[in-house]
DSSP file (Angstrom, degrees, kcal/mol; ACC not computed):
  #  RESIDUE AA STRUCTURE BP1 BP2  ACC     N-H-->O    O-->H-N    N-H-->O    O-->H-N    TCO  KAPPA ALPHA  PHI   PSI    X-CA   Y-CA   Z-CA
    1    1 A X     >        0   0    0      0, 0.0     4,-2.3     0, 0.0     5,-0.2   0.000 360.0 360.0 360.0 -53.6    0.0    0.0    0.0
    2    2 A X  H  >  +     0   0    0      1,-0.2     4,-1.8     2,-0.2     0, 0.0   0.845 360.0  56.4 -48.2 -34.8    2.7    2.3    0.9
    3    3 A X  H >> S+     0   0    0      2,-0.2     4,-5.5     1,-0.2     3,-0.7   0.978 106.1  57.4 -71.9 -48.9    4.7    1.8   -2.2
    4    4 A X  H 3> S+     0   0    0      1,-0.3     4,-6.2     2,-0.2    -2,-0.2   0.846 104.6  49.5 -21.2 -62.9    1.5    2.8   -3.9
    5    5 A X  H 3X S+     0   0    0     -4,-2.3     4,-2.2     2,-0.2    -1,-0.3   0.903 106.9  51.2 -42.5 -54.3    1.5    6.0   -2.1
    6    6 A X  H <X S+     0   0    0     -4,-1.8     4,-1.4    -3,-0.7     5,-0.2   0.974 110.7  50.7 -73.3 -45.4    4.9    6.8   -2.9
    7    7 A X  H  X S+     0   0    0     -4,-5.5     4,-1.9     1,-0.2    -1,-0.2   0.897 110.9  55.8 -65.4 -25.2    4.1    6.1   -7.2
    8    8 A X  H >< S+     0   0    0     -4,-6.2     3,-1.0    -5,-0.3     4,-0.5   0.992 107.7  41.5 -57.8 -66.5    1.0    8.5   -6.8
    9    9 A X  H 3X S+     0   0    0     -4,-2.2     4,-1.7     1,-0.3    -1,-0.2   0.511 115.1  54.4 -92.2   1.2    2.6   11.3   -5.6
   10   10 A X  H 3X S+     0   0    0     -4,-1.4     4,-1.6     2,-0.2    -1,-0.3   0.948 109.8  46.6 -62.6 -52.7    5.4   10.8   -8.0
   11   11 A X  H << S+     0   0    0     -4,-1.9     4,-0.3    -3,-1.0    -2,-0.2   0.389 110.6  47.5 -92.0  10.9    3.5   10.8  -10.4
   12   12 A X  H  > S+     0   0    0     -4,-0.5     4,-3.4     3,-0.1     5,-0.3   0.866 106.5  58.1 -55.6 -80.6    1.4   13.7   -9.5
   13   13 A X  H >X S+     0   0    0     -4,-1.7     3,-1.8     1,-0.3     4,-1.2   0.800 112.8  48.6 -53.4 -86.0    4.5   16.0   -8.8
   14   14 A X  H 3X S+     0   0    0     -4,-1.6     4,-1.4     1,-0.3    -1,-0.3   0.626 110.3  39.4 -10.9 -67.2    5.4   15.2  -12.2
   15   15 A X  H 3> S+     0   0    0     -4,-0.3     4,-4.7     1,-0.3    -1,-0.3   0.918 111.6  65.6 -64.1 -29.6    2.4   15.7  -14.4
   16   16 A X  H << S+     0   0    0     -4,-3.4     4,-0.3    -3,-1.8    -2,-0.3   0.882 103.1  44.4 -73.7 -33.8    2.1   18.7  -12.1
   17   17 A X  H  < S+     0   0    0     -4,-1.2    -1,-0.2    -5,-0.3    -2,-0.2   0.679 115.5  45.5 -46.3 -37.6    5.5   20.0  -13.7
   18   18 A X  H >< S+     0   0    0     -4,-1.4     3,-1.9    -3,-0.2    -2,-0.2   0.908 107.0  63.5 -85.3 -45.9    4.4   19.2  -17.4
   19   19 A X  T 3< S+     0   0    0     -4,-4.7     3,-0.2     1,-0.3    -2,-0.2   0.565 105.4  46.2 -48.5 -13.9    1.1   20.8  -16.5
   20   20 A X  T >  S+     0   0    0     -4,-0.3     3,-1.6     1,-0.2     4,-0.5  -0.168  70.0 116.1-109.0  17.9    2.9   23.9  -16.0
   21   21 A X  G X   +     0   0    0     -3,-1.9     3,-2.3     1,-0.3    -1,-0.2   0.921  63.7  67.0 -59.1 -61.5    4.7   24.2  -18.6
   22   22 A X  G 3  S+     0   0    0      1,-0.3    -1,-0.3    -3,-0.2    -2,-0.1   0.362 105.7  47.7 -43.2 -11.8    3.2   27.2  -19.9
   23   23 A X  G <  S+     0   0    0     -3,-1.6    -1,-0.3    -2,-0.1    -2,-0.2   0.561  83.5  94.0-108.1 -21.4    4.5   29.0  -16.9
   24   24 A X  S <  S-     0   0    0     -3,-2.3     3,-0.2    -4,-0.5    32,-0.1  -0.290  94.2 -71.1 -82.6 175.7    7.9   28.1  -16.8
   25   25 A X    >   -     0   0    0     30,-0.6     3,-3.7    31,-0.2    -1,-0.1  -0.077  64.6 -90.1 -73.3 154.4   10.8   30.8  -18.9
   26   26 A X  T 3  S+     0   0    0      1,-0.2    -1,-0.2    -3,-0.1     3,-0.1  -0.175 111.0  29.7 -65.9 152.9   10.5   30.6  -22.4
   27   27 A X  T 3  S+     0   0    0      1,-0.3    -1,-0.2    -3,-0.2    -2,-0.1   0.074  90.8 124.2  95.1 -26.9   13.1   27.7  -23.8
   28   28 A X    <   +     0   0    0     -3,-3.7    -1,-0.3   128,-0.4     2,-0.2  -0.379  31.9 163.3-105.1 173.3   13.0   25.7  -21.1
   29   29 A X        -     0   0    0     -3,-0.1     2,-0.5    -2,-0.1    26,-0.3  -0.625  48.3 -83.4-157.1-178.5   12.1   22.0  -20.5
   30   30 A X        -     0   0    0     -2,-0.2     2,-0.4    24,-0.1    24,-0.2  -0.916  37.7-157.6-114.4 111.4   12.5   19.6  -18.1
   31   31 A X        +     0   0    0     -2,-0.5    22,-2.3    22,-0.5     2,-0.3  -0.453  20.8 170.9 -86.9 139.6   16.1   17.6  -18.3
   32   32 A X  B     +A   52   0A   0     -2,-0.4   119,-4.8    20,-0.3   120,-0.4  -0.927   9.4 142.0-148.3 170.7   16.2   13.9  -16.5
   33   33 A X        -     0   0    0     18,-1.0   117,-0.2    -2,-0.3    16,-0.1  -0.850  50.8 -60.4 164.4 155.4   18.8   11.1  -16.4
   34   34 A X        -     0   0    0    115,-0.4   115,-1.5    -2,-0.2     2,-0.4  -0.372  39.3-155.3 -48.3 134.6   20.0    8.5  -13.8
   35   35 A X  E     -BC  49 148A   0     14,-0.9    14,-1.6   113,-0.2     2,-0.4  -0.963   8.5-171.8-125.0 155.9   21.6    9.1  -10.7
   36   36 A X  E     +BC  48 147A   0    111,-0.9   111,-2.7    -2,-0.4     2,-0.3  -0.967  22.3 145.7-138.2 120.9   24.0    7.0   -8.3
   37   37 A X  E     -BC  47 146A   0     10,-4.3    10,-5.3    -2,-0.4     2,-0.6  -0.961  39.8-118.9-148.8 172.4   25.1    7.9   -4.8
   38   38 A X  E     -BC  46 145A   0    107,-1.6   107,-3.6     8,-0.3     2,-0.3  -0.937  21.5-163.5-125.0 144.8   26.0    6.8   -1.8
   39   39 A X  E     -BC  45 144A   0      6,-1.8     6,-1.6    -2,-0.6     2,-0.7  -0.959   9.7-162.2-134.3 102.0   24.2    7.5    1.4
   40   40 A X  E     + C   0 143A   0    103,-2.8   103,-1.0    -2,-0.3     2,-0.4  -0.656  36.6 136.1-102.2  92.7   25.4    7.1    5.1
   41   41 A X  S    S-     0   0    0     -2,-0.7   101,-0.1   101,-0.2    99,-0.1  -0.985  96.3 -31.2-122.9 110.4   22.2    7.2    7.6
   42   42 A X  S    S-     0   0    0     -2,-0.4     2,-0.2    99,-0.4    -2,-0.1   0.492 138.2  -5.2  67.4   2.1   22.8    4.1   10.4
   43   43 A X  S    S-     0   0    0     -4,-0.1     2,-0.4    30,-0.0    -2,-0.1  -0.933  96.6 -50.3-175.2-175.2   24.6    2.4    7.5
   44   44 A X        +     0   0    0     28,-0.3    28,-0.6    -2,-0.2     2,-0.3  -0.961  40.7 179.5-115.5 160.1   25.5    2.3    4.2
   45   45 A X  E     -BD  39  71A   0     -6,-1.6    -6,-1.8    -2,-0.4     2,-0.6  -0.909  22.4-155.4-123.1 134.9   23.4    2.8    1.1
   46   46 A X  E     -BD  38  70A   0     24,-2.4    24,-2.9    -2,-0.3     2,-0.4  -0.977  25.4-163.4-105.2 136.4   24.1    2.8   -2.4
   47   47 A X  E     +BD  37  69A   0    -10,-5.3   -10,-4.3    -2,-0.6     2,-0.3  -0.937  13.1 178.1-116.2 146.5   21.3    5.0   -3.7
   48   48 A X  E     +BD  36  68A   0     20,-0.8    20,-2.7    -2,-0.4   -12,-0.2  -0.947  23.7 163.0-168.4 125.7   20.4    4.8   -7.8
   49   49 A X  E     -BD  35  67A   0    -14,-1.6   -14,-0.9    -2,-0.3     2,-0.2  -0.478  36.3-102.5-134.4 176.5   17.6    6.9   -8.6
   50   50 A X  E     - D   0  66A   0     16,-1.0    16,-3.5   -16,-0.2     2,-0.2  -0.815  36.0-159.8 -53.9 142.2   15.6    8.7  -11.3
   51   51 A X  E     + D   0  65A   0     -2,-0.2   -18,-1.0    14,-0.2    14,-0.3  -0.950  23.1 174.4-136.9 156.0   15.6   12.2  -12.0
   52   52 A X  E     -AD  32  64A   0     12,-2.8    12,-1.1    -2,-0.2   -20,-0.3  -0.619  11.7-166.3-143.0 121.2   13.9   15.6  -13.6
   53   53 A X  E     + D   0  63A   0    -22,-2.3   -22,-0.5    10,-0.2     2,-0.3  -0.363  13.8 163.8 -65.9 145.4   14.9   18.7  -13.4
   54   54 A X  E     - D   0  62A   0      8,-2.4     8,-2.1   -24,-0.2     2,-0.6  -0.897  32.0-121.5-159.7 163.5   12.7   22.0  -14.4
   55   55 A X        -     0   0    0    -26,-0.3   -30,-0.6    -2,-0.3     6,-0.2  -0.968   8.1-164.7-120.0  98.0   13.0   25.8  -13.7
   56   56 A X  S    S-     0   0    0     -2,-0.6     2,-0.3   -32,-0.1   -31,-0.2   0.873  80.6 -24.6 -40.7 -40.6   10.3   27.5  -12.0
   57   57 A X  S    S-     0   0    0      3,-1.1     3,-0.3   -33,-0.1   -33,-0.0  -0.885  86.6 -57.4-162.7-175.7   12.1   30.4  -13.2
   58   58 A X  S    S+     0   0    0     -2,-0.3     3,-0.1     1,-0.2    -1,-0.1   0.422 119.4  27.3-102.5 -33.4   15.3   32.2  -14.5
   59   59 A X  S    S+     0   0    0      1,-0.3     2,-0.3     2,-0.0    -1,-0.2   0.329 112.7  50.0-130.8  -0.2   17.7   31.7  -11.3
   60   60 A X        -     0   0    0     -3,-0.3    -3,-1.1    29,-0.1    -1,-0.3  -0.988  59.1-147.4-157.7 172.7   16.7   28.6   -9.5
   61   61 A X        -     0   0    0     27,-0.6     2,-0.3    -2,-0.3    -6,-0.2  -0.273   2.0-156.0-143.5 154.1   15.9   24.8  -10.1
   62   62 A X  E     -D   54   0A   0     -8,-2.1    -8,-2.4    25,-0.2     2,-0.4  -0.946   9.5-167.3-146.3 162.1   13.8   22.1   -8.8
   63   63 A X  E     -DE  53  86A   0     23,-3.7    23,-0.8    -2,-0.3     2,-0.4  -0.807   1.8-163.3-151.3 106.9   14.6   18.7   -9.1
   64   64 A X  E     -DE  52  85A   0    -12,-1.1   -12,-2.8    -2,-0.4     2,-0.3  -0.795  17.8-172.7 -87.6 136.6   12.1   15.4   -8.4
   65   65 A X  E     -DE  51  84A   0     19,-1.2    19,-1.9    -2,-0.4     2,-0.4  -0.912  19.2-174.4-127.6 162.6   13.3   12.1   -8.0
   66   66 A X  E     +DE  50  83A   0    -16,-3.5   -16,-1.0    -2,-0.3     2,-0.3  -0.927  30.0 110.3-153.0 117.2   12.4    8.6   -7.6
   67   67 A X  E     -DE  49  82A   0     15,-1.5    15,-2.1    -2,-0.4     2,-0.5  -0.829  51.5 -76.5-174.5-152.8   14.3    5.8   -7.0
   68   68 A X  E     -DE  48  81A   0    -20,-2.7   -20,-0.8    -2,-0.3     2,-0.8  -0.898  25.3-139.0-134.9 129.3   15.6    2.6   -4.6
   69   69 A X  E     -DE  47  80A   0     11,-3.2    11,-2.6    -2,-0.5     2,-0.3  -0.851  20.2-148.6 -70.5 100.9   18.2    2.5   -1.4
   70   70 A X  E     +DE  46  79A   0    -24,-2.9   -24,-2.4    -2,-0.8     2,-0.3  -0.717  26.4 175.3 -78.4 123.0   20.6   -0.8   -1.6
   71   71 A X  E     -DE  45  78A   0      7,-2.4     7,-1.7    -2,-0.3     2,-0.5  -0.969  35.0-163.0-111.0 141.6   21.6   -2.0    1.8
   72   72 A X  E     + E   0  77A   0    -28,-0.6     2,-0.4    -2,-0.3   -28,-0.3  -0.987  41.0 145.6 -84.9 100.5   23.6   -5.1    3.7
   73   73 A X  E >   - E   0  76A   0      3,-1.5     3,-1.5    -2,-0.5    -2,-0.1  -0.994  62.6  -1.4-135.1 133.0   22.4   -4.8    7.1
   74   74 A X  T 3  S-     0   0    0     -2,-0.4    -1,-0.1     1,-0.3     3,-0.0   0.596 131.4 -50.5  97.6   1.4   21.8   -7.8    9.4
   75   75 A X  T 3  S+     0   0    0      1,-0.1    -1,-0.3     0, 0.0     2,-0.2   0.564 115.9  85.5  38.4  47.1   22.8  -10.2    7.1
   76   76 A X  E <  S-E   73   0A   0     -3,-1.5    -3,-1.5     2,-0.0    -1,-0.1  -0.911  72.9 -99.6 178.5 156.5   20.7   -9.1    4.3
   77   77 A X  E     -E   72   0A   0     -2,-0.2     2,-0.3    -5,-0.2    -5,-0.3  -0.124  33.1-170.4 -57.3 151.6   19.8   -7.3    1.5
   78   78 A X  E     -E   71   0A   0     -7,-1.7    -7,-2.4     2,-0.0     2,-0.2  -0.921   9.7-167.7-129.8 137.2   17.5   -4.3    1.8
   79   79 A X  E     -E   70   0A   0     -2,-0.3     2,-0.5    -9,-0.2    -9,-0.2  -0.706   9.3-168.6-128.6  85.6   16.1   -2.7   -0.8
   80   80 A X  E     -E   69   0A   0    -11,-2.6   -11,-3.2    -2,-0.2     2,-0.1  -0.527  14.2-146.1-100.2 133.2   14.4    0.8    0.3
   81   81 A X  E     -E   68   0A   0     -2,-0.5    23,-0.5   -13,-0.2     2,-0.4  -0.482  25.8-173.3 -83.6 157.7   12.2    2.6   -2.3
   82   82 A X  E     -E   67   0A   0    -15,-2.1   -15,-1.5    21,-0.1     2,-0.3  -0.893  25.3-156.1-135.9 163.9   12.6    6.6   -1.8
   83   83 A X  E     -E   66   0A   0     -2,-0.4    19,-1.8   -17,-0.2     2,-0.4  -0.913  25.1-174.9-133.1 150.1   10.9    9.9   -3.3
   84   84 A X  E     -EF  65 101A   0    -19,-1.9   -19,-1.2    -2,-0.3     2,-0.4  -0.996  10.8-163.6-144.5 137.5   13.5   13.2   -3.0
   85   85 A X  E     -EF  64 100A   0     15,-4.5    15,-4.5    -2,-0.4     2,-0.3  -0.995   7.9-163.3-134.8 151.8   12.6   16.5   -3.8
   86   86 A X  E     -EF  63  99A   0    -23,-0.8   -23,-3.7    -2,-0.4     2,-0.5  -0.983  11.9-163.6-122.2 133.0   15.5   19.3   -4.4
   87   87 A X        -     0   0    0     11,-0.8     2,-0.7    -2,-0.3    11,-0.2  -0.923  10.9-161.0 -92.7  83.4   15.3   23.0   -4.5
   88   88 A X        -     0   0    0     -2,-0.5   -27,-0.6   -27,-0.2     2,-0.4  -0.493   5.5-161.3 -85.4 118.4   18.4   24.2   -6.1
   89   89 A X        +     0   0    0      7,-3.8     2,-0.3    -2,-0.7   -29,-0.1   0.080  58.9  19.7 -99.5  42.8   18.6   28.1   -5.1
   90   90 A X        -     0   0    0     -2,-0.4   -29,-0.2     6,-0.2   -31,-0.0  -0.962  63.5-126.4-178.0 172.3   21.0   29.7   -7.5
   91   91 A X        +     0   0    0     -2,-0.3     4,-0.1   -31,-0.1    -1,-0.1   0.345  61.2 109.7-123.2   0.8   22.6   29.2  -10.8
   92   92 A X  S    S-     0   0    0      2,-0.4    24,-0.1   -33,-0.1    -2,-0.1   0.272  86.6 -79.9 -65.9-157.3   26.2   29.4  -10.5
   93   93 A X  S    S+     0   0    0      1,-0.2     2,-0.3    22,-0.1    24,-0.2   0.865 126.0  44.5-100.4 -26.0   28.6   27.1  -10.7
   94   94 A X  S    S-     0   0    0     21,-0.2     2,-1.0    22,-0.1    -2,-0.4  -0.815  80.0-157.6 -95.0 146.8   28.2   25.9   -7.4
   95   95 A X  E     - G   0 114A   0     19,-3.5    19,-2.1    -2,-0.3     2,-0.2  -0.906   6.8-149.6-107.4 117.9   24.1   25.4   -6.7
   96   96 A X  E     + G   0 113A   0     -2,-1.0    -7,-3.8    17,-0.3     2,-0.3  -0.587  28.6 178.3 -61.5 154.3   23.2   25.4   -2.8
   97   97 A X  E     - G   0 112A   0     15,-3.4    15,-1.8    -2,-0.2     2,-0.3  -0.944  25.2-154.1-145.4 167.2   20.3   23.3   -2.7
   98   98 A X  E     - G   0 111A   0     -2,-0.3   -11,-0.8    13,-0.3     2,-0.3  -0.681  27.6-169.4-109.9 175.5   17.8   21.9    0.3
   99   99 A X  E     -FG  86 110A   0     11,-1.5    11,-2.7    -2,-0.3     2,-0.3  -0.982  23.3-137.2-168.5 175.2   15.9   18.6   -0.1
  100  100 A X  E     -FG  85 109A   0    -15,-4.5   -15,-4.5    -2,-0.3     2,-0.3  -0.942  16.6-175.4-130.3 100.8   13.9   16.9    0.9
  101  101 A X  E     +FG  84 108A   0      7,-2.1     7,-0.8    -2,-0.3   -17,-0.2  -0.937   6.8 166.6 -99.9 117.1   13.7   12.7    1.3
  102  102 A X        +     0   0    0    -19,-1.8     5,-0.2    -2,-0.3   -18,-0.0  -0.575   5.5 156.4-140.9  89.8   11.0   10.1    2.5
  103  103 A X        -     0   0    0     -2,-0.2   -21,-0.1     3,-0.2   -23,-0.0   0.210  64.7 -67.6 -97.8-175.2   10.9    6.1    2.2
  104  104 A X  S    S+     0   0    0    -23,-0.5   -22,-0.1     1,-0.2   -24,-0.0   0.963 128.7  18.5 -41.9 -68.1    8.8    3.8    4.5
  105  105 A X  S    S+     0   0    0     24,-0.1    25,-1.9    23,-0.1    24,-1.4   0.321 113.3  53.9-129.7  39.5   10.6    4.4    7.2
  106  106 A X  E     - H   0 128A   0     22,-0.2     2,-0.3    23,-0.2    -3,-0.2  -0.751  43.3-166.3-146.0 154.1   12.9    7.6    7.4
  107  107 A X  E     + H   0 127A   0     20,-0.7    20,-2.3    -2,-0.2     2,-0.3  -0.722  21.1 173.8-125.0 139.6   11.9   11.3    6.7
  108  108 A X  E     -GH 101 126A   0     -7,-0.8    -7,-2.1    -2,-0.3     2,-0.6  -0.833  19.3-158.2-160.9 122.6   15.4   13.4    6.3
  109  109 A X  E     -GH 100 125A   0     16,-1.3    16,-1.2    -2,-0.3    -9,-0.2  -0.950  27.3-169.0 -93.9 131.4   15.3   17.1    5.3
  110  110 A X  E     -GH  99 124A   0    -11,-2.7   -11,-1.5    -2,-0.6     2,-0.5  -0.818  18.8-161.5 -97.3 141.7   18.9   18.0    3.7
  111  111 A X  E     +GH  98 123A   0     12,-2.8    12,-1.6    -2,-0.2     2,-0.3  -0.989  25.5 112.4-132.5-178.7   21.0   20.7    2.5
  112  112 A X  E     -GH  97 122A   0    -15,-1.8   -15,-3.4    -2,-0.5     2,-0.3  -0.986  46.7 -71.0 168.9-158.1   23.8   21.2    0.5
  113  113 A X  E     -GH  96 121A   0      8,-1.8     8,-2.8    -2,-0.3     2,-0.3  -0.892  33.2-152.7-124.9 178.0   25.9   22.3   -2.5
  114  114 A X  E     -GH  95 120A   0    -19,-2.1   -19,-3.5    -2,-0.3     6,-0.2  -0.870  14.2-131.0-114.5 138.7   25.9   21.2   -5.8
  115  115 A X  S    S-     0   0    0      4,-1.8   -21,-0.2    -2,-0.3     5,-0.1  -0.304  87.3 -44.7 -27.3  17.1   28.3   21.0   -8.6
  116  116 A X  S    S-     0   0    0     -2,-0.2   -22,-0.1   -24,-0.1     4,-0.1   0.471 104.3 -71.4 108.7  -8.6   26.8   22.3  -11.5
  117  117 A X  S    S+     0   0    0      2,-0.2     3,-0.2   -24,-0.2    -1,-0.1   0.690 126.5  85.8  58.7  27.6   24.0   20.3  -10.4
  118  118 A X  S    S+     0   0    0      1,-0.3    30,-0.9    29,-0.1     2,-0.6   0.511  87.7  42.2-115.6 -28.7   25.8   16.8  -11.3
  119  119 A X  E    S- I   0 147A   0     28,-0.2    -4,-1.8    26,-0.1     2,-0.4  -0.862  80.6-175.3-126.1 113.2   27.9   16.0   -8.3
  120  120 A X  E     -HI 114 146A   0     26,-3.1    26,-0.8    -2,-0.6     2,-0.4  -0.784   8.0-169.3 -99.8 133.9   25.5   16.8   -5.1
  121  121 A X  E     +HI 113 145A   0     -8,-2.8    -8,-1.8    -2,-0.4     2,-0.2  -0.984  14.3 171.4-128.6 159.7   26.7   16.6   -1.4
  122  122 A X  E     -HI 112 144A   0     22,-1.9    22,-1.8    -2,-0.4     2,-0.3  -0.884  23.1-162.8-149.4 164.9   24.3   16.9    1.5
  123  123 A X  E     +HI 111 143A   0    -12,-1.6   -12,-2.8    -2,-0.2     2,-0.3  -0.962  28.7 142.0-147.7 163.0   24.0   16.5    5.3
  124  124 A X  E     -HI 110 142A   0     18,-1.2    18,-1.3    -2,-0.3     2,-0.3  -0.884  47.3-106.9-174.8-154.0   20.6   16.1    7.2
  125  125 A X  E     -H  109   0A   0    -16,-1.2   -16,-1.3    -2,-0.3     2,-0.3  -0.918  28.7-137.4-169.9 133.9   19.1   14.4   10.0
  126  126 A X  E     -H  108   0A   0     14,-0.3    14,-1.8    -2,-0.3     2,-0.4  -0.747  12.3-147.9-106.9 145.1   16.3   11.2    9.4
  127  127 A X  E     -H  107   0A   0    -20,-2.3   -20,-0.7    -2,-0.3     2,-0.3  -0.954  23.2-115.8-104.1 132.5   13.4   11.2   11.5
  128  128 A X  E     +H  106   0A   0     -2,-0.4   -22,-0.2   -22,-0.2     3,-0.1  -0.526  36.3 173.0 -77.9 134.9   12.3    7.6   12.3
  129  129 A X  S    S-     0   0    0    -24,-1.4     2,-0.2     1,-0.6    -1,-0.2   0.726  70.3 -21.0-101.4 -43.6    8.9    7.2   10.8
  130  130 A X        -     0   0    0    -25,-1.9    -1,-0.6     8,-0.1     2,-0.5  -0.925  63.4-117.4 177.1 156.4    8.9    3.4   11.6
  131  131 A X        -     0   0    0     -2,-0.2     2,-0.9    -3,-0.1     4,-0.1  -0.887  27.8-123.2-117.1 103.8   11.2    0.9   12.4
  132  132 A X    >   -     0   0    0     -2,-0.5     3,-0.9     4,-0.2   -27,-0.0  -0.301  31.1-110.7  13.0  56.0   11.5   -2.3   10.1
  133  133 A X  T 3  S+     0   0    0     -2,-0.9     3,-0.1     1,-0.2    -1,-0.1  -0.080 106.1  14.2 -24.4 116.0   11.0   -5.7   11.8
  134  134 A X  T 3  S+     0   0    0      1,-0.4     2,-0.2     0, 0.0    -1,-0.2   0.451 116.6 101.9  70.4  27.4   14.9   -7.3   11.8
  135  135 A X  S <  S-     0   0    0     -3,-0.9    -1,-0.4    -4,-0.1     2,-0.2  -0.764  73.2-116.7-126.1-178.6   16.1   -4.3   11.0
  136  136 A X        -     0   0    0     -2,-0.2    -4,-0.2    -3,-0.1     2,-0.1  -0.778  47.3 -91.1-111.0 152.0   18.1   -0.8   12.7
  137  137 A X        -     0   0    0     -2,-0.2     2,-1.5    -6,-0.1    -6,-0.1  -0.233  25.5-145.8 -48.4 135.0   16.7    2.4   12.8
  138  138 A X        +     0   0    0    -33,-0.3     2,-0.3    -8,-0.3    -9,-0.2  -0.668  59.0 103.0 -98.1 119.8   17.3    4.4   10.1
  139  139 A X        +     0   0    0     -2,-1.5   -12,-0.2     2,-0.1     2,-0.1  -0.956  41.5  59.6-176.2 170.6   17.5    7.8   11.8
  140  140 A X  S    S-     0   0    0    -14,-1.8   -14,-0.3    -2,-0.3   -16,-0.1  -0.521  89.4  -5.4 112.0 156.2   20.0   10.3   12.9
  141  141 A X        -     0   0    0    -16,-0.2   -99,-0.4    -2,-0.1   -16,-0.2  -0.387  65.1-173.1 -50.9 149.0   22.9   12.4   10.8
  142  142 A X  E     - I   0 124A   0    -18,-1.3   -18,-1.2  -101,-0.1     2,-0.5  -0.983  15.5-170.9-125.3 131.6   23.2   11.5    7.6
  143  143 A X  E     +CI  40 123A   0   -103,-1.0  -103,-2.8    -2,-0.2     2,-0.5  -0.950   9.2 174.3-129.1 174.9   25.6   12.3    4.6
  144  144 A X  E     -CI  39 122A   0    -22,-1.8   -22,-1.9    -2,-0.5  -105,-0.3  -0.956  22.8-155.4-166.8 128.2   25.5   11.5    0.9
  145  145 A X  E     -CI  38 121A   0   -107,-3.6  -107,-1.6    -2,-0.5     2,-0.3  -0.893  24.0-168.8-115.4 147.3   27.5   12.2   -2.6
  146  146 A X  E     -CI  37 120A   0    -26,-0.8   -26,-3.1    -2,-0.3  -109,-0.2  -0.929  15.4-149.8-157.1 116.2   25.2   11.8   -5.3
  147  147 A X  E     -CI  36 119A   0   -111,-2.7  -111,-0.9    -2,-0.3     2,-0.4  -0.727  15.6-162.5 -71.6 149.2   26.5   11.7   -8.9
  148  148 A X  E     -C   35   0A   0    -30,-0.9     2,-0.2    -2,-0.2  -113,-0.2  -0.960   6.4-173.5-132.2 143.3   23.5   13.2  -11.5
  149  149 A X        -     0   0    0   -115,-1.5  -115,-0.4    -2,-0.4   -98,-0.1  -0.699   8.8-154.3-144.4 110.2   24.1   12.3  -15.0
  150  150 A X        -     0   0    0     -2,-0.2  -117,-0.3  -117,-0.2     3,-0.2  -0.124  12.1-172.2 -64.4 153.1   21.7   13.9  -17.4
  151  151 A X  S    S+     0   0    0   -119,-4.8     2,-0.3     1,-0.3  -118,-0.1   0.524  75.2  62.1-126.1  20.7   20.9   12.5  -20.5
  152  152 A X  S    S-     0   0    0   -120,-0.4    -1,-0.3     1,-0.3  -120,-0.2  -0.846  70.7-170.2-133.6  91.2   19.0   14.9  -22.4
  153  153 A X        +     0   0    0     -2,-0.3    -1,-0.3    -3,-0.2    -2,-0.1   0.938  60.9  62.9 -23.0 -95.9   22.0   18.1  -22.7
  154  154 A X  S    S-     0   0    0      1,-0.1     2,-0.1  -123,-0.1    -1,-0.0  -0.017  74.8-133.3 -65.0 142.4   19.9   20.8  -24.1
  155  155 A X              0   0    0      1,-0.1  -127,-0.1  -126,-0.1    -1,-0.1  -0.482 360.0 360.0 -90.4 153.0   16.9   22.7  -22.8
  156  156 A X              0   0    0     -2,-0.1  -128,-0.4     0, 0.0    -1,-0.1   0.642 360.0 360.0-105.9 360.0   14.7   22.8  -25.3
């Protein structure tokens, strides 16, 4: 049921982005690609996501994602599905950005800076939502490098 949850509101904050198209600055489009990072909250995570980027507007960014947390905890694999949203608040060559993260059983508001918006690093703190049966909490600091690799260059 939960996973459910998480593919509606993806897919809401999505259409709700093309639906708005008409509003965003003229030329621009929504840019997407794969991401891979690694994640330390109570463990490690390899995290490997979907992404798309769009521009509310002229100087800053937002960026929705969707995607799955790899773990070895316990002596076994975990696999945790996640929704992120990013607010990248600048355009220069380094992007400060907040976000925002929430799975099953973690909540983590972030911030950090960006690269260019391709190599992200963040710090935050998970709020335990709910705790896994044979598993550790995930809650607590967290930090995470996140490669972004678009695949669509140019805005159209």
């Amino acid at each position: 049921m939960k996973n459910w949850i998480f593919i509606l509101l993806f897919c809401a904050v999505v259409s709700n982005s093309y639906g708005q198209s008409d509003y965003l600055p003229q030329g621009k489009s929504v840019i997407w690609g794969p991401s891979v990072g690694y994640q330390y909250q109570s463990g490690n995570f390899v995290k490997v996501s979907g992404w798309g980027l769009f521009a509310p507007n002229e100087s800053q960014y937002m960026k929705v994602d969707l995607g799955a947390n790899f773990t070895w905890m316990q002596n076994q694999t975990t696999v945790v599905p996640e929704l992120g949203l990013t607010y990248y608040l600048s355009t220069a060559l380094l992007f400060p950005f907040v976000k925002a993260e929430a799975n099953l059983y973690t909540v983590t508001p972030k911030v950090g800076i960006s690269l260019l918006s391709i190599v992200d690093f963040a710090v935050g703190y998970g709020f335990d939502v709910q705790t896994k049966s044979n598993f550790k909490e995930l809650k607590g600091i967290t930090g995470s490098v996140s490669v972004n690799i678009p695949l669509n260059f140019y805005l159209k």
